[in-house]
N, C-alpha and C positions, 0 to 999 in steps of 0.2 A: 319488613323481611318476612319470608314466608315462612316460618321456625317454628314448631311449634312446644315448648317448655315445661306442659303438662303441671305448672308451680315446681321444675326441677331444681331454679335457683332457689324455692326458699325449704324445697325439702330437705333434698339432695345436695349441696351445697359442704364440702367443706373447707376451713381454710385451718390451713399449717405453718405456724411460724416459726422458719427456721434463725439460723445466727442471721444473714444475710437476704435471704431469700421468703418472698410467702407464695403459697401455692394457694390456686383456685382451681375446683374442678367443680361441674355441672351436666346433668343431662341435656339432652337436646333430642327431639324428636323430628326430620327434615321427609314432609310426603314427599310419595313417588309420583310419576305421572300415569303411573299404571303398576298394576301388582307385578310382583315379583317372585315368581315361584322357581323351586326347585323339587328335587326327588322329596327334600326332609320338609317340605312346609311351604309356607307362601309369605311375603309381610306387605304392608301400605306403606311404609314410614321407612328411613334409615335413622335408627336409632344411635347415637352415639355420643362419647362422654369426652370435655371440651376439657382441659387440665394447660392453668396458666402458670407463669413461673416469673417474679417480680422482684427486683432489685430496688424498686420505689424509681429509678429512670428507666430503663429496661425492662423489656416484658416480651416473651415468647411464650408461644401458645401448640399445641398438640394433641391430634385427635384420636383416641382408641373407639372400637368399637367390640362391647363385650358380646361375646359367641356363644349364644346356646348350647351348642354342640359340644361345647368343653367347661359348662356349667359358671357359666361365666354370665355378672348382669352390671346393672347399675348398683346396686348395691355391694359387690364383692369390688366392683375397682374404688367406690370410695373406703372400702374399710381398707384395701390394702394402701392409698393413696394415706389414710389416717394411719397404717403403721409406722411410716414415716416420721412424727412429727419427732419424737428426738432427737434424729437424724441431725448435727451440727456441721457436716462438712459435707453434703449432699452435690454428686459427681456425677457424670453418666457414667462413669467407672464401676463404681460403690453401685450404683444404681442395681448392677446386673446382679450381685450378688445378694441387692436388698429384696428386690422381687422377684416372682417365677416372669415365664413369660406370659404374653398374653395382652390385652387392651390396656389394664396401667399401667404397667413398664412401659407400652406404647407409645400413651400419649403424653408419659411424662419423659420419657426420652428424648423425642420432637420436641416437646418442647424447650428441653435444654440444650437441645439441638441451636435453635431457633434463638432463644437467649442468647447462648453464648456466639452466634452471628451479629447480631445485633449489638452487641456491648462492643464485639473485635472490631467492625466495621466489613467484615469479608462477608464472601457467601460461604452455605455450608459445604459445597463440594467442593471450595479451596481450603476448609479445616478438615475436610475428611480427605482430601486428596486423591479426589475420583478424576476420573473423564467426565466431560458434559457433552452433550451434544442441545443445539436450539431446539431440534422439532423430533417429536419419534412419535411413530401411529402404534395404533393399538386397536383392541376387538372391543367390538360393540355384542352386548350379552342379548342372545334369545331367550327367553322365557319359557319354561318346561307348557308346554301343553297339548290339544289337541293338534294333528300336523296340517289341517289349513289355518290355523290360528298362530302357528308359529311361521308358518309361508307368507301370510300377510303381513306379520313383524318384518318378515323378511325381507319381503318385497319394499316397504316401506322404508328399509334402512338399505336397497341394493346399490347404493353407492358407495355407500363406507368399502374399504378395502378386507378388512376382514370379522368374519364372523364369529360368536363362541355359541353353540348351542347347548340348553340345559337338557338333558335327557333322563328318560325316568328308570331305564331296567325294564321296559314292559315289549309287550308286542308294535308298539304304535312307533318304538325308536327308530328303526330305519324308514318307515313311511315321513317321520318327523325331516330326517335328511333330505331325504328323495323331494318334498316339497321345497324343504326351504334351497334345495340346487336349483329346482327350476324357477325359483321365483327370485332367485340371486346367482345368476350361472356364473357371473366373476369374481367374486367374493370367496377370499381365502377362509375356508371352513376349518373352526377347532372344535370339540364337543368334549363337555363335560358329563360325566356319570352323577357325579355327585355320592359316590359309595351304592349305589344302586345295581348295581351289574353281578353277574351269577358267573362262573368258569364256563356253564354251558351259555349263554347270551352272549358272552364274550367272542367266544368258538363261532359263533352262531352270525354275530355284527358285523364283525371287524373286516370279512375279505371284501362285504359290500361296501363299508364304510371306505376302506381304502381304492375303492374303484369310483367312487363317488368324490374322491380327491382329499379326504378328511386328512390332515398334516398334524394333528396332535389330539389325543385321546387322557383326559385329566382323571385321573382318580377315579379307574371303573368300579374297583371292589373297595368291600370297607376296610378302613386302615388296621383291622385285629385280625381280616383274611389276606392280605394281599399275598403273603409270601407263594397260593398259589401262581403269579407273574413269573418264577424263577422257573418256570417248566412250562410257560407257554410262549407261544411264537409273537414275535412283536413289530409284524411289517408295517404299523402306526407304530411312531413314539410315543411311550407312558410317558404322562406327567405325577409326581406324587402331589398332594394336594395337602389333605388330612393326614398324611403317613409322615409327612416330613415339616416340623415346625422350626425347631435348630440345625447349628450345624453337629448338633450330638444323633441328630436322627439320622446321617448321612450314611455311617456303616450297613446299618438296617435295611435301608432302602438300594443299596450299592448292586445289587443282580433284580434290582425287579423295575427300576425307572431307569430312564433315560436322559429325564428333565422335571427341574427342584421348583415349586412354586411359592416362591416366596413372597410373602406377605407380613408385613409388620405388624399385625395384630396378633399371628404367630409367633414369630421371634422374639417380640414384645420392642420392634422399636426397630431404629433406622440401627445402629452402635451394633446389636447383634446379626442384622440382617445383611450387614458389610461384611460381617465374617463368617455367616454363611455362601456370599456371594461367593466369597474369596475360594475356599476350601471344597464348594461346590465343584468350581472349574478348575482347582486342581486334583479333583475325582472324577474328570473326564463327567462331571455332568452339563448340560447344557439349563438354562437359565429361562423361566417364566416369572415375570413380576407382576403381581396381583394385587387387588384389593377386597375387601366387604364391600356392602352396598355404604357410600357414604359421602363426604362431601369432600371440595377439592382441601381442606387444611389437612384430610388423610394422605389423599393425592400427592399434593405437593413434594411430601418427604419421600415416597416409594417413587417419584418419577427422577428423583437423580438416580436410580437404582439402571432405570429404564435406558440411562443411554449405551448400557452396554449388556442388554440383555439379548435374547433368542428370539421372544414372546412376551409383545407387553398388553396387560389386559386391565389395565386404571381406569375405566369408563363409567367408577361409581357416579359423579355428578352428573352424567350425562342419562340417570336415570329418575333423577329428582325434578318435582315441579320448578325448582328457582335452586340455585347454589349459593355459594356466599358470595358477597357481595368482592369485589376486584379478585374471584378464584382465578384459576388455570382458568386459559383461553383452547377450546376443542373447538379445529376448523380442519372438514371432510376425514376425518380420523387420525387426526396431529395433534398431538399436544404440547404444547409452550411449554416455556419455565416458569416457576412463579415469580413473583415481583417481590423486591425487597422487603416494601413495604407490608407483602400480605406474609410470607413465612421464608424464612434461610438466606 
């Protein structure tokens, strides 16, 4: 397997035994097939932290991925994953109030998720009592950079149905668009800021952007400025990104978005991010389901999310040299459900 562990199981490594239960979690390091940049940085690798959950016959597994951005690493989800170990009745219940949100609430929610599928004999979207659907597409991600460099991405993926471009804040953004349309004229275009965008580039973007056919604009400014959005015109729908991790962030962002991107490394887990979905659409917001860069065991869980979203953008594995072995199956931008066997 093309994995690479850095010695993460024998650093990194802790185990918790609870009355019933022992927990395993570990790093993992998974290349990419090419780098992966945005406005804040670049990485090679999807880094991310595997957290198992064992009954001695039963075992479910669950993937966070900790986030710079929010001062989050390998080392903060096992200390919080070690806060746990007195823990005697350990729930996804109790879960939310044991820890914030974030990558170990993540991956250990999934994976009690996952667990308690496996023990029941059900799937998990007949214990959480969602809709499913078999197949839902999603956007395949461009890479912030020079704009024939991101045209060529382009070009090379101009089949897939829809696009997501990374954009920087700078002058090269709209030339960035203007390529990647002509080198993909069918392709349903989304662009991401990534917090990089100014009130004036905003002013400035947007009316070419939306002649250019762009259908959703994610997180232009940064999440401590955005309230500027209550006073600007919004002929693109906003997505929040970074502004919105709960459904506690919903009032906040209520006059500046128009659509919640949710992701379980934010909400810290599939259990919060159900009721985000929820409280979301009954705030008249409309619905994007996302990922980190990482592999399909993250996937899995945010794609039951997928069958009843707006905008689905899971293309983490489809950014990695090799995925895990029996992952999600992506075929011309659809993606399956997982298999019993591999999570829910």
């Amino acid at each position: 397997m093309t994995v690479q562990s850095r010695n993460a199981w024998h650093l990194f490594t802790c185990h918790v035994s609870l009355t019933t239960l022992k927990i395993e979690a570990k790093e993992e390091f998974w290349p990419l097939n090419q780098p992966f940049r945005i406005s804040r940085g670049s990485r090679i690798d999807a880094h991310v932290m595997v957290v198992s959950v064992s009954d001695g016959e039963y075992t479910g597994r669950g993937e966070g991925v900790p986030i710079a951005r929010y001062n989050q690493s390998a080392a903060t989800v096992l200390a919080q994953i070690e806060s746990i170990r007195d823990v005697s009745d350990l729930s996804r219940n109790n879960l939310q109030q044991l820890l914030p949100p974030g990558a170990a609430r993540n991956a250990l929610d999934c994976a009690l998720w996952d667990f308690e599928a496996k023990r029941s004999g059900k799937r998990v979207w007949q214990l959480a009592n969602i809709p499913i659907v078999d197949q839902v597409q999603t956007s395949f991600t461009i890479s912030l950079g020079r704009p024939e460099t991101m045209a060529d991405s382009a070009a090379a993926a101009a089949e897939l149905p829809i696009l997501k471009l990374k954009l920087g804040g700078d002058d090269a953004d709209l030339p960035r668009v203007e390529r990647v349309r002509s080198a993909a004229p069918k392709a349903r275009l989304l662009v991401d800021a990534n917090e990089s965008w100014s009130a004036h580039h905003y002013r400035k973007i947007v009316p070419a952007l939306k002649e250019l056919g762009v259908e959703l604009i994610e997180q232009p400014f940064p999440a401590a400025a955005d309230d500027a959005l209550e006073t600007l015109d919004h002929p693109i729908p906003l997505c929040a990104d970074e502004s919105c991790h709960t459904s506690a962030d919903l009032p906040r962002v209520k006059n500046r978005y128009e659509v919640i991107n949710v992701k379980l490394d934010k909400t810290g887990g599939l259990s919060e991010a159900l009721r985000l979905c929820q409280h979301a659409r009954e705030n008249s917001f409309k619905l994007l389901i996302g990922c980190m860069v990482c592999t399909s065991l993250s996937i899995a869980a945010a794609r039951l999310l997928a069958s009843n979203a707006d905008w689905v953008d899971l293309d983490g594995p489809l950014l990695l040299v090799r995925d895990r072995d029996h992952g999600l199956v992506y075929r011309n931008g659809n993606i399956g459900l997982p298999i019993r066997e591999f999570w829910g």
